[in-house]
DSSP file (Angstrom, degrees, kcal/mol; ACC not computed):
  #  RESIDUE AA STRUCTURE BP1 BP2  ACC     N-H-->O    O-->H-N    N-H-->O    O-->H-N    TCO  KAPPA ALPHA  PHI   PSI    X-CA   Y-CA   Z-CA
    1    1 A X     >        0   0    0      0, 0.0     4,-2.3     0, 0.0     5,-0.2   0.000 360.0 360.0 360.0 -38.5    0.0    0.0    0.0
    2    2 A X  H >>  +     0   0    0      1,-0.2     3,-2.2     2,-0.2     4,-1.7   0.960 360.0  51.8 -65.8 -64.4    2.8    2.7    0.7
    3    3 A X  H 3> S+     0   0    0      1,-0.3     4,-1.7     2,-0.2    -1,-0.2   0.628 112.4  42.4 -27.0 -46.6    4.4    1.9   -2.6
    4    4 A X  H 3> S+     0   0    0      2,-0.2     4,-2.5     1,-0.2    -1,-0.3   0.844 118.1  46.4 -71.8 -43.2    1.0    2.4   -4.5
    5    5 A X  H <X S+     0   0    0     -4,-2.3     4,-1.5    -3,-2.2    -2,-0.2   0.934 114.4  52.4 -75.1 -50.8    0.5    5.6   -2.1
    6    6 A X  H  X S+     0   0    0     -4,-1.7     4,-2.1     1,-0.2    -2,-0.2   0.839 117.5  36.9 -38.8 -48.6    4.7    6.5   -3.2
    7    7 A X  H  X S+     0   0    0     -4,-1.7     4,-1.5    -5,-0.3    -1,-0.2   0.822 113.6  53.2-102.4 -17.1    3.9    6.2   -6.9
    8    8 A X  H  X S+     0   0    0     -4,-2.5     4,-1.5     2,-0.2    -1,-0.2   0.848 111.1  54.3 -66.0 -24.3    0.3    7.9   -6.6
    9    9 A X  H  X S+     0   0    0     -4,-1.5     4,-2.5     2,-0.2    -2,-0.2   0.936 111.7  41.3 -57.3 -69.3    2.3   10.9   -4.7
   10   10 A X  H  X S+     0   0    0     -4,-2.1     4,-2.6     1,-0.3     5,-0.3   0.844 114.3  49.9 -85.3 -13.5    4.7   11.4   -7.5
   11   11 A X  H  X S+     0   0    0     -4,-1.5     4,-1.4     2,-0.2    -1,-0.3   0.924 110.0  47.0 -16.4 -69.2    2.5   11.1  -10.2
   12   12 A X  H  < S+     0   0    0     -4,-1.5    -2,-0.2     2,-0.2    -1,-0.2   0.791 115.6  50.6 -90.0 -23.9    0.2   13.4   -8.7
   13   13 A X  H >X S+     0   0    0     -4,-2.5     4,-4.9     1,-0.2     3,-1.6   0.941 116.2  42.8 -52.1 -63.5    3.7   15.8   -8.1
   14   14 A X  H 3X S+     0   0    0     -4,-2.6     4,-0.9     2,-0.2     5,-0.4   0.690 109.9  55.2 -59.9 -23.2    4.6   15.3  -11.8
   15   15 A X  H 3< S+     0   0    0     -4,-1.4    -1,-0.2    -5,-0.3    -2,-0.2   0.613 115.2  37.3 -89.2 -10.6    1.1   15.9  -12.7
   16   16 A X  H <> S+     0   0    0     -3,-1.6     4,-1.3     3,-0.2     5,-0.3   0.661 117.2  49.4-127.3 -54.4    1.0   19.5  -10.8
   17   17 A X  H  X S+     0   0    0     -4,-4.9     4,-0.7     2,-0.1    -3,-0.2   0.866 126.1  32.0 -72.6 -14.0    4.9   20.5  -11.8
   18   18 A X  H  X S+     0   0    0     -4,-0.9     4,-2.2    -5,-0.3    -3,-0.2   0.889 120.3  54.0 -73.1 -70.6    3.7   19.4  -16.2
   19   19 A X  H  > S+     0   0    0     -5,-0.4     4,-2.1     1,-0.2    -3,-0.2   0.754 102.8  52.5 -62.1 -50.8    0.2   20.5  -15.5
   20   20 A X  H  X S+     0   0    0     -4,-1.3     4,-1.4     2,-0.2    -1,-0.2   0.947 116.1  42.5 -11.7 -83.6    1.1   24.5  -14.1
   21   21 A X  H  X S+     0   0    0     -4,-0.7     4,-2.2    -5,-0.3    -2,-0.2   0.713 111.4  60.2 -57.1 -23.7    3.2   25.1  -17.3
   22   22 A X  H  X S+     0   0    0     -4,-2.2     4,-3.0     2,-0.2     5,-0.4   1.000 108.5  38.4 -50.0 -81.7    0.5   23.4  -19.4
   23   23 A X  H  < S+     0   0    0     -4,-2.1     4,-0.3     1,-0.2    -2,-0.2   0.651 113.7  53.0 -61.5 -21.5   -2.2   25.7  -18.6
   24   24 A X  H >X S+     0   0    0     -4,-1.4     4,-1.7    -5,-0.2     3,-0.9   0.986 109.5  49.6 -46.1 -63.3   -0.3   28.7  -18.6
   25   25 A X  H 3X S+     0   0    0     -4,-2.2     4,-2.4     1,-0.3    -2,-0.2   0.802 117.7  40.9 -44.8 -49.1    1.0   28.0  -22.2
   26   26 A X  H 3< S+     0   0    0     -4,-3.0     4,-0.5     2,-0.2    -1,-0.3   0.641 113.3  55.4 -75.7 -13.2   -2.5   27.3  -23.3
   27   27 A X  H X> S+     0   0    0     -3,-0.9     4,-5.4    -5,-0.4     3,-1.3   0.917 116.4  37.5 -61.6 -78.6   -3.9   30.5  -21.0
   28   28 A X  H 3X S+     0   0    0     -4,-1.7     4,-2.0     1,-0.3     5,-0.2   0.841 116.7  56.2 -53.0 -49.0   -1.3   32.8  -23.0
   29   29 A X  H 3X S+     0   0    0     -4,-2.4     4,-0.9     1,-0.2    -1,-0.3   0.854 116.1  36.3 -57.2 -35.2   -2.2   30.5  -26.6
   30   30 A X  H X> S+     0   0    0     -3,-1.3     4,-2.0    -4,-0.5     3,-0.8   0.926 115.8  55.8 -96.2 -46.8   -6.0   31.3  -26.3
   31   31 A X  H 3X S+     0   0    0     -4,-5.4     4,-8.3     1,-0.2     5,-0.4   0.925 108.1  43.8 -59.8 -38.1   -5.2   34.6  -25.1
   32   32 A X  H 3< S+     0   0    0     -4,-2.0    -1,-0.2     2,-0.3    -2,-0.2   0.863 115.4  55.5 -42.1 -45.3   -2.8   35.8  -28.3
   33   33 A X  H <X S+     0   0    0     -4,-0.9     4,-1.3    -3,-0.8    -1,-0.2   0.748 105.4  44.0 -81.1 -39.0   -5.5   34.2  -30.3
   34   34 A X  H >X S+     0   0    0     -4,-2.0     4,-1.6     1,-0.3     3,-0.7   0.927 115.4  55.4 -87.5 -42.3   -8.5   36.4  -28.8
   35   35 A X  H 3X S+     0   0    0     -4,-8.3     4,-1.0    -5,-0.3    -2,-0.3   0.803 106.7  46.0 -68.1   7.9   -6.0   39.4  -29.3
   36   36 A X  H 3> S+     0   0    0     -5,-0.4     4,-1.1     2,-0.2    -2,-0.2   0.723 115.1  47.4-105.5 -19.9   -5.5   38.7  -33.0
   37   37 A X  H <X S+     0   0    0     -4,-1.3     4,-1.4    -3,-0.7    -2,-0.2   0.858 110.8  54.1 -82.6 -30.6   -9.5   38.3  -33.4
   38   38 A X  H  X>S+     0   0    0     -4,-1.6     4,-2.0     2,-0.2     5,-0.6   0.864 109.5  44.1-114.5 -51.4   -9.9   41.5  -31.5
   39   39 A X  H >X5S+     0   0    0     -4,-1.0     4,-1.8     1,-0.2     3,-1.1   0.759 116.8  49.0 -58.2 -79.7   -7.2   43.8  -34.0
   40   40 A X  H 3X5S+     0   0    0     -4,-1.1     4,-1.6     1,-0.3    -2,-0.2   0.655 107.9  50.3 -90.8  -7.5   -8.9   42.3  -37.0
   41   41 A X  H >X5S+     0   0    0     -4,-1.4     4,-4.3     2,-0.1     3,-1.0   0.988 110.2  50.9 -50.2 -70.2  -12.2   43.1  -35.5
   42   42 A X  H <X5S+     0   0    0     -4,-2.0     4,-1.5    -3,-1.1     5,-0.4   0.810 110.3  54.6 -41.9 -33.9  -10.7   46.9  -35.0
   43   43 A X  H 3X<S+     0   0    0     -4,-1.8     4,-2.8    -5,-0.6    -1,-0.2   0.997 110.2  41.6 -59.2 -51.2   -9.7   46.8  -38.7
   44   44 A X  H <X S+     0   0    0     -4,-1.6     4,-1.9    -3,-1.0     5,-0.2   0.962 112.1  54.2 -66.4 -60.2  -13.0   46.0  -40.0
   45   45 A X  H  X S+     0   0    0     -4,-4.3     4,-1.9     1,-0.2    -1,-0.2   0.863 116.1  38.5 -44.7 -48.9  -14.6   48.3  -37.7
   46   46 A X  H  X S+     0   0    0     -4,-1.5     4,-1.2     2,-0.2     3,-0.4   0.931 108.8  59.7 -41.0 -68.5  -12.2   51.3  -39.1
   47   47 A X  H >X S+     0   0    0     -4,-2.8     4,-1.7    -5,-0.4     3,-1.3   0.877 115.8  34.5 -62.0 -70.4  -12.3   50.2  -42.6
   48   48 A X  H >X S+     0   0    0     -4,-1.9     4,-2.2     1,-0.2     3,-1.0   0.866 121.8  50.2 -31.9 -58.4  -16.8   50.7  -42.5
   49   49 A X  H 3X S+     0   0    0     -4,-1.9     4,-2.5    -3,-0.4    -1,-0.2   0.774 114.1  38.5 -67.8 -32.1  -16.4   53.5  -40.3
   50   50 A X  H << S+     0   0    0     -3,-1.3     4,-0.3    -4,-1.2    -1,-0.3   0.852 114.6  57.0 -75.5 -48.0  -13.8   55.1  -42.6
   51   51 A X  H XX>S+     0   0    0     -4,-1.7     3,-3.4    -3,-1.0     4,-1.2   0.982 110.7  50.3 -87.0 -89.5  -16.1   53.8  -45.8
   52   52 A X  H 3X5S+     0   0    0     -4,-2.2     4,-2.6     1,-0.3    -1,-0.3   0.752 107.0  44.6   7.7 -81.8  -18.9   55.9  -44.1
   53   53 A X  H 3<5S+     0   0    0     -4,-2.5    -1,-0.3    -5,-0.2    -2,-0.2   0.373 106.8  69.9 -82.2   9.6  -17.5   59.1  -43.5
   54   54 A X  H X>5S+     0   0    0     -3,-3.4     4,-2.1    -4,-0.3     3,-1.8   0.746 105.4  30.3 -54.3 -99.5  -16.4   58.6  -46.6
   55   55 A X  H 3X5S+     0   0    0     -4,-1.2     4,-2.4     1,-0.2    -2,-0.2   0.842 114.7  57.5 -56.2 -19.7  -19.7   58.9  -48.4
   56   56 A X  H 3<<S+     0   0    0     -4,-2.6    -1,-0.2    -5,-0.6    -2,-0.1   0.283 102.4  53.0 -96.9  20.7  -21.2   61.1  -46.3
   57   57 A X  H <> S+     0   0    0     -3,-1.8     4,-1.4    -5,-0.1    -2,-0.2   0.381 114.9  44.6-104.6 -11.1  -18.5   63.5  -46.8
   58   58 A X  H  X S+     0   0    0     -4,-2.1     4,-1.8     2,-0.2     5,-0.4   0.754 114.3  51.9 -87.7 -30.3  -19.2   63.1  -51.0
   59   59 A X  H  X S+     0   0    0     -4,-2.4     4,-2.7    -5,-0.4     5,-0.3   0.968 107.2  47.4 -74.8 -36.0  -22.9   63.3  -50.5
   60   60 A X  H  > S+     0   0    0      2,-0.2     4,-3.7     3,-0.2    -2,-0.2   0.990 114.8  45.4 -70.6 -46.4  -22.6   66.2  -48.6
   61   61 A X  H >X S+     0   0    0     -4,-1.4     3,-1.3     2,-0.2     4,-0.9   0.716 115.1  49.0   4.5 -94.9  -20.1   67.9  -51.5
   62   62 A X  H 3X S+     0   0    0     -4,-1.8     4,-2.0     1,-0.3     5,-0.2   0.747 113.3  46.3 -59.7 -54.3  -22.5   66.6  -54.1
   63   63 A X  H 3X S+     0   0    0     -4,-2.7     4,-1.5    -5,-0.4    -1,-0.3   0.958 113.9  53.8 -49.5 -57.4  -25.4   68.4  -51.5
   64   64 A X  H <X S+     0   0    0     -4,-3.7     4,-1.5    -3,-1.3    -2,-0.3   0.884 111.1  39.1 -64.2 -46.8  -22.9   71.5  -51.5
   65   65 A X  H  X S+     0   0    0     -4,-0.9     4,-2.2     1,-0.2    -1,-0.2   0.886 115.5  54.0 -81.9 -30.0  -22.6   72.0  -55.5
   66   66 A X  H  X S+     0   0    0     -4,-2.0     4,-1.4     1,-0.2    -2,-0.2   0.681 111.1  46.6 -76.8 -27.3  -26.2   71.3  -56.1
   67   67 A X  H  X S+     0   0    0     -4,-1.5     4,-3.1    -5,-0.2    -1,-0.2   0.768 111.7  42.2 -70.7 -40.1  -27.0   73.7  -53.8
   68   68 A X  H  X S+     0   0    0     -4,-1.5     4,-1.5     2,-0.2     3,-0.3   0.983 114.2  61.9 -81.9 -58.9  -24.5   76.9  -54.8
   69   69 A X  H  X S+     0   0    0     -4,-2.2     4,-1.8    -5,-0.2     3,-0.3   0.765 100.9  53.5  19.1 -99.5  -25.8   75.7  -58.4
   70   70 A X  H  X S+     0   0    0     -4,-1.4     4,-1.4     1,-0.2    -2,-0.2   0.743 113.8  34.0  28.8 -97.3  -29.1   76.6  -57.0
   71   71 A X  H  X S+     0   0    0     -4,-3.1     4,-0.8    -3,-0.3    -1,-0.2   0.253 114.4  62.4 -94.4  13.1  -28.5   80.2  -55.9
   72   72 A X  H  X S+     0   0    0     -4,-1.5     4,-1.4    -3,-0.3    -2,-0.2   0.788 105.0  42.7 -82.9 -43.2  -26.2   80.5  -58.9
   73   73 A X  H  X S+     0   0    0     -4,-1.8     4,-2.2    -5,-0.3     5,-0.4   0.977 120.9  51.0 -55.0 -54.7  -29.3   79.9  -61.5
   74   74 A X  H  X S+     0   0    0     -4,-1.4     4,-0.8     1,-0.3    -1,-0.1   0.698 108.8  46.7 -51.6 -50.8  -31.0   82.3  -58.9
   75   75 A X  H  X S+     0   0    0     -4,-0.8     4,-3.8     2,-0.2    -1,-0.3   0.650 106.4  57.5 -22.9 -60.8  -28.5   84.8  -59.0
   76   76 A X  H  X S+     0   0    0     -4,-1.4     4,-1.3     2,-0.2    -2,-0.2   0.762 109.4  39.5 -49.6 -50.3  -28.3   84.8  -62.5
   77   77 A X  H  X S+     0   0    0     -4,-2.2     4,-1.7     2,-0.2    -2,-0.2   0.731 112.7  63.7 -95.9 -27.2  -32.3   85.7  -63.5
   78   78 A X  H  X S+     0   0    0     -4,-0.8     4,-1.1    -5,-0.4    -2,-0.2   0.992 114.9  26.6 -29.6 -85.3  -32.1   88.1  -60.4
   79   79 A X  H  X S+     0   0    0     -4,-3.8     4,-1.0     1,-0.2     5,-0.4   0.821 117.1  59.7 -70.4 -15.9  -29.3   90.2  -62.3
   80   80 A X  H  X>S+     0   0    0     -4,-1.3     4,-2.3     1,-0.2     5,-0.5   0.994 114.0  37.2 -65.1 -58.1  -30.4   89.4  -65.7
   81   81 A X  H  <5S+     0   0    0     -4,-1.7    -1,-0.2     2,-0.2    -2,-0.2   0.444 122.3  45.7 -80.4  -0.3  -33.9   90.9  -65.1
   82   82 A X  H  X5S+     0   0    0     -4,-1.1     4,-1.7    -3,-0.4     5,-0.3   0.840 122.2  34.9 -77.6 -93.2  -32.5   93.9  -62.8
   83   83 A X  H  X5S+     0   0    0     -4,-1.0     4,-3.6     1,-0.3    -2,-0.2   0.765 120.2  53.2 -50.6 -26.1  -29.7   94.9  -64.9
   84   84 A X  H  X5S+     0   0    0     -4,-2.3     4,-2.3    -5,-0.4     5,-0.3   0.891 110.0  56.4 -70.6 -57.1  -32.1   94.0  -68.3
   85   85 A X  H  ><S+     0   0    0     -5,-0.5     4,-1.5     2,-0.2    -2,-0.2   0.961 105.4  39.9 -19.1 -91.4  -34.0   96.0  -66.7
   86   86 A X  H  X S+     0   0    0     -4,-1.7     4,-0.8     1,-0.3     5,-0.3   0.812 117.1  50.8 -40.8 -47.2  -31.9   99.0  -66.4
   87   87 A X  H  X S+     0   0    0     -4,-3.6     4,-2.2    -5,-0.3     6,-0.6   0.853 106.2  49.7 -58.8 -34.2  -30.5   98.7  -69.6
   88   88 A X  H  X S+     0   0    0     -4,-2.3     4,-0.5     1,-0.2    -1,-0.2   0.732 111.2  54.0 -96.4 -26.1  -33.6   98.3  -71.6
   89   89 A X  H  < S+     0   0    0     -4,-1.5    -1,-0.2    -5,-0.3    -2,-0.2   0.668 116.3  31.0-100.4  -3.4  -35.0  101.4  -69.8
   90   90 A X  H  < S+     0   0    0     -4,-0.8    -2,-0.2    -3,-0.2    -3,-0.1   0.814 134.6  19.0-108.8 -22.9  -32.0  103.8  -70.6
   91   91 A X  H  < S-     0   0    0     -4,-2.2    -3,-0.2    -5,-0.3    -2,-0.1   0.637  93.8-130.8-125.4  11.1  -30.8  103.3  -73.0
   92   92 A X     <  +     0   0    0     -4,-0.5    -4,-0.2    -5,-0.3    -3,-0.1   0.456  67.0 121.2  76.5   6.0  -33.7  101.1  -74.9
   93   93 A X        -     0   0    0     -6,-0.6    -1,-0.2     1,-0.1     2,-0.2  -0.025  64.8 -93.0 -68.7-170.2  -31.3   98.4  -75.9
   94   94 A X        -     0   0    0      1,-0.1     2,-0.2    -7,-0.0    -1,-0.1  -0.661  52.3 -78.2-102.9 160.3  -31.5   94.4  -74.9
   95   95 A X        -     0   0    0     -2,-0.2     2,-0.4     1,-0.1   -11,-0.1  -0.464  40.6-134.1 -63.8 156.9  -30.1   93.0  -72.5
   96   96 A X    >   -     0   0    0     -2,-0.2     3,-1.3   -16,-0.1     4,-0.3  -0.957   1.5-157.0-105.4 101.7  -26.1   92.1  -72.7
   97   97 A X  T 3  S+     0   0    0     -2,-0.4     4,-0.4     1,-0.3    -2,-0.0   0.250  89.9  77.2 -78.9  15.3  -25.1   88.3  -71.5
   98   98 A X  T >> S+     0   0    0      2,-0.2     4,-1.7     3,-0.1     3,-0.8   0.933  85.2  51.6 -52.5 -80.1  -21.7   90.2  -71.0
   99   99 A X  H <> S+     0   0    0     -3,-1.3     4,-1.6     1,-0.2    -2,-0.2   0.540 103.3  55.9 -58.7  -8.7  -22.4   91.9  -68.1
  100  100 A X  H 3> S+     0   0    0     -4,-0.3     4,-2.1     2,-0.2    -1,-0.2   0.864 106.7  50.0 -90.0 -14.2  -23.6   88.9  -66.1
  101  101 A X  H <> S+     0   0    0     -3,-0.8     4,-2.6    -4,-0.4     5,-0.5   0.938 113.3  49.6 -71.1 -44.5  -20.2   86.8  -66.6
  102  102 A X  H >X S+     0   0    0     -4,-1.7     4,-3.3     1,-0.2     3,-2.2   0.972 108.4  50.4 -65.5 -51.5  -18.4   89.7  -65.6
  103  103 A X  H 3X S+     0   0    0     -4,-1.6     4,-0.9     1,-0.3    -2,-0.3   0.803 113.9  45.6  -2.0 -81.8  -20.5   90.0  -62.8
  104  104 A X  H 3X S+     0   0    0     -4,-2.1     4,-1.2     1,-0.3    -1,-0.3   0.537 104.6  54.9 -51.9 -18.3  -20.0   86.5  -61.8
  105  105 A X  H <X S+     0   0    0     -4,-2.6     4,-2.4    -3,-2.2    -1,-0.3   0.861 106.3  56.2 -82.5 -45.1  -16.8   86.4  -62.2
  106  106 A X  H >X S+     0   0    0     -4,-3.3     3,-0.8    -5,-0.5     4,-0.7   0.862 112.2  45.9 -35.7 -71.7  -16.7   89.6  -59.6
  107  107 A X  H 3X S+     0   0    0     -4,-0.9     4,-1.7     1,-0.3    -1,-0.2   0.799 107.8  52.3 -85.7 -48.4  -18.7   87.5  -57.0
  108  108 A X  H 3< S+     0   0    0     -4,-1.2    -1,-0.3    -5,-0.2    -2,-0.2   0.900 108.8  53.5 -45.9 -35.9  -16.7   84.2  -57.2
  109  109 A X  H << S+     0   0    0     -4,-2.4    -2,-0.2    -3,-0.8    -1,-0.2   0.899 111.9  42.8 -58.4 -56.4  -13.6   86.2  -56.6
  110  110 A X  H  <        0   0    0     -4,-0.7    -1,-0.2     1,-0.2    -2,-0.2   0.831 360.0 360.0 -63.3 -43.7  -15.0   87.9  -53.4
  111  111 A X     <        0   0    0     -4,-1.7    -1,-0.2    -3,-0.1    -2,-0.2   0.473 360.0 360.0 -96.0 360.0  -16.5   84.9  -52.1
C-alpha cells in the first residue's frame, strides 16, 4: 500500500509541476488568439467606419454644389432681369449676357 501511495504521490507531483506550465502555455495561446480576433475586428470596424465618413462626406459635397448651383441659377435671373431691366430702360437696348459673366466672375472672386 505505501508503494502504490509513493507512486500515486509522484504522479500526482509530476502531474502539478507538467500541468502548471500546461495551462499557462494554453492561457497565453488562447489569449494571443482572442487578441488577434480582437485587431482584425478593430480593422473591420475602421475600414466601414472610414467607408462611411467617406460617403457622407461626398454626399454632402454633391449636397454642396447642387446647392450653390441653385443660388447661382437664382442669381443669375435676379441680375439678368435687374440689370435687363436698367438697360432696356435707358438706353432702350436688350439686355447684354456680357455683363452677367463679368459680374459673376466679380462675385466668385469675393467669395
Amino acid at each position: 500500500m505505501e508503494k502504490i501511495k509513493y507512486y500515486l504521490e509522484i504522479i500526482r507531483d509530476a502531474g502539478v509541476i507538467l500541468g502548471v506550465p500546461l495551462l499557462i502555455y494554453v492561457g497565453v495561446s488562447l489569449q494571443n488568439k482572442q487578441i488577434e480576433m480582437m485587431e482584425a475586428q478593430l480593422k473591420l470596424a475602421e475600414t466601414l467606419t472610414y467607408d462611411k465618413a467617406l460617403q457622407m462626406i461626398e454626399s454632402q459635397e454633391h449636397l454642396y454644389k447642387k446647392e450653390i448651383a441653385k443660388l447661382t441659377e437664382i442669381q443669375k435671373e435676379k441680375l439678368k432681369s435687374c440689370v435687363g431691366w436698367v438697360v432696356h430702360s435707358e438706353s432702350g437696348k436688350d439686355f447684354d449676357g456680357d455683363i452677367w459673366e463679368k459680374w459673376l466672375e466679380k462675385s466668385n472672386k469675393t467669395n
